[in-house]
N, C-alpha and C positions, 0 to 999 in steps of 0.2 A: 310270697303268700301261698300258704299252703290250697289247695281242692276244698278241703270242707270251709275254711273259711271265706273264701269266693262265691261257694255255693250260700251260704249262707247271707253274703252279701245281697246276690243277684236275690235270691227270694223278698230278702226284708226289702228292696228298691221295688219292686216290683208287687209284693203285699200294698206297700205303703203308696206308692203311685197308683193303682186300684182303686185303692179306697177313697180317694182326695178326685180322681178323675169320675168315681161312682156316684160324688158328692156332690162336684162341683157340674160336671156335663153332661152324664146318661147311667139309669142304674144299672144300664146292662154292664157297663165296667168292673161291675161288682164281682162278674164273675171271673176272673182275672185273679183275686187272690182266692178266691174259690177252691181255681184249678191250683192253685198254688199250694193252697194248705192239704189238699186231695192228696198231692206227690209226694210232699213230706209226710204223709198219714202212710201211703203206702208206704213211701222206702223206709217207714223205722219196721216194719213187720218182714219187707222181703230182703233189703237192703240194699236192691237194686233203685239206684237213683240215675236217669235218665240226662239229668244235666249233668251229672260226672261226666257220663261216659262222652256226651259233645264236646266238653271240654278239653277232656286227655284227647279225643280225634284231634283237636285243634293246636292240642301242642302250649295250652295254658295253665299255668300253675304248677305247683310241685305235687308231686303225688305220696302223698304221706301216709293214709289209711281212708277207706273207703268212706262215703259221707254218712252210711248209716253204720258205721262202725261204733263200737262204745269207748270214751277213752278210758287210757290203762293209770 
């Protein structure tokens, strides 16, 4: 499984658990895909995405092209 589709993963789990834990036990949960959609707003303009780089430190995924990269 390539980086971007990981990353992609981890967002959409963690969007979608947000909004069901903001619903279901405190709104403050809410802000959780917040910050979420925040990182993805940033990395399409800088392209610097922050859970890339934890990842490759970790030594998971393949590393195919950057997560804000466009495909070819």
């Amino acid at each position: 499984m390539t980086i971007q589709r990981l990353i992609f993963l981890i967002a959409g789990t963690l969007v979608l658990s947000g909004l069901a834990l903001g619903f279901f036990v405190d709104q403050r949960w809410l802000l959780l895909p917040a910050f979420v959609g925040f990182n993805m707003f940033q990395t399409a303009f800088t392209g610097f995405c922050p859970l890339e780089r934890i990842l490759i430190k970790l030594g998971i995924g393949q590393t195919a092209e950057p997560c804000g990269a466009a495909p070819r």
